[in-house]
N, C-alpha and C positions, 0 to 999 in steps of 0.2 A: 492405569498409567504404569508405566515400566516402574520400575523400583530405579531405577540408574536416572530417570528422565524427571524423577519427584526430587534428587540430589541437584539437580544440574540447571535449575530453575534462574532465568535471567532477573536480577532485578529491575525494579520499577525505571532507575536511572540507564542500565543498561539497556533495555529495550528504548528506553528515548534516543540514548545514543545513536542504536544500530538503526531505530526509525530514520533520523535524521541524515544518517552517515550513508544510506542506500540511495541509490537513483534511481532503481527499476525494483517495483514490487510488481506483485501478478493477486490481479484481482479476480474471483471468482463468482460468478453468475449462475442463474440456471434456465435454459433454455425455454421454452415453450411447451417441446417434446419431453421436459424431465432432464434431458441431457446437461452435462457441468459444462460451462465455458470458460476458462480460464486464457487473459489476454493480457500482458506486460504493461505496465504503466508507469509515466512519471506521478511524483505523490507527493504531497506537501504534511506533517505529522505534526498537530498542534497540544498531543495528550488527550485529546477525548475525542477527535475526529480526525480523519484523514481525507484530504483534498487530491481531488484527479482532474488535470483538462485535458481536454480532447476537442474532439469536432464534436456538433451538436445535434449526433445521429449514429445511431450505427445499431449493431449486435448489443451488445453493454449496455445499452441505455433502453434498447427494448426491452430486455431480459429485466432490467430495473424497473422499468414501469411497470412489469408484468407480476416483479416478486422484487421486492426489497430486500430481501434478507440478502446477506453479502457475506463472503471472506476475502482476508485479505491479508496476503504473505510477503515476506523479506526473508532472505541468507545471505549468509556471507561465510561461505568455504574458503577456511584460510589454508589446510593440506590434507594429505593424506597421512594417516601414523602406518608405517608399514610394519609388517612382523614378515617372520618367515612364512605362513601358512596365510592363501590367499583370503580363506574365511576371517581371518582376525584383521585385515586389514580394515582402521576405522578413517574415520575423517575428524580433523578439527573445525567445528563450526559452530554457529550460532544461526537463530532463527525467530524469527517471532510472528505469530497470527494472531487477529483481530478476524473476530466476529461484530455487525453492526446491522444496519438499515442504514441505504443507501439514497438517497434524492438529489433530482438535478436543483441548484440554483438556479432560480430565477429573477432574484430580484439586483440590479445594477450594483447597488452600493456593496454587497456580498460577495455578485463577482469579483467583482474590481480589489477586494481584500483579500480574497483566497488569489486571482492571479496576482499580486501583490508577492504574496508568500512564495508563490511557485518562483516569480523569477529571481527574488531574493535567494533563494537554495539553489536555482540552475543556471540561474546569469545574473549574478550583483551590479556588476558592468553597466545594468541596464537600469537598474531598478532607478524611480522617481519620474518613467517618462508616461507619459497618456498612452492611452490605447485606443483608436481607432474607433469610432463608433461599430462601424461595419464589422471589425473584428469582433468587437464584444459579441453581437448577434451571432457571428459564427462560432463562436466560442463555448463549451458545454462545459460547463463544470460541475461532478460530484461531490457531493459532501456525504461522509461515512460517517453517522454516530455511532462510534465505537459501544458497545454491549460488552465485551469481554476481551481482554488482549493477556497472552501468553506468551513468554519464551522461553528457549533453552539453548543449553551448550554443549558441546563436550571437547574433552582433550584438552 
């Protein structure tokens, strides 16, 4: 690790923050072929797991069945620090990645607690109403047990 990057280490609270404070992290896969898949998601962050819904199919969730092992990324680019010389121009940001094992839920009472969580973070508005049975069944939720999570800053 950089000498600058072993300085610049987010705290425990800080990375809860910025977990919490993001909308869109990008979760990472691995194909069938070997190949990375890396695709945008909403995310629910509870400290030791991270919640994803989706539809209850796709790329992501084959690549999951196939290989659980997972990452899983957030930023937040607040600017650019400019200098005169275009090589020293840096950025202020923060970032944090999680490493885990990834699994769909399956069982009602689980989902219904992790979409709980999701629409409390992305529509409160809403939160306390039932959900559709038919939705639930379309409905695919990941849970990430987090293995290791890291972040950093600079500027």
């Amino acid at each position: 690790m950089q000498a600058r990057m072993k300085q610049n280490q987010l705290s425990p609270e800080a990375i809860e923050a910025l977990m919490n404070k993001q909308e869109v992290g990008h979760l990472a896969t691995q194909n069938i072929d070997g190949f990375p898949y890396v695709v945008p998601v909403h995310f629910v962050f509870t400290g030791s797991e991270i919640y994803i819904h989706g539809l209850n199919c796709g790329q992501k969730l084959a690549n999951i069945q196939a290989n659980a092992k997972v990452c899983f990324e957030v930023e937040e680019m607040d600017r650019l620090i400019m200098d005169e010389k275009a090589c020293d121009v840096n950025t202020k940001y923060q970032s944090v990645i999680a490493f885990g094992h990834a699994a769909m839920i399956e069982k009602t009472p689980e989902k219904i607690s992790a979409l709980d969580k999701v629409v409390a973070k992305y529509t409160p508005q809403l939160a306390g109403q039932e959900y559709p049975e038919n939705m639930l069944k379309a409905t695919g939720i990941i849970k990430i047990t987090i293995e290791s999570i890291t972040g950093k800053y600079f500027g």
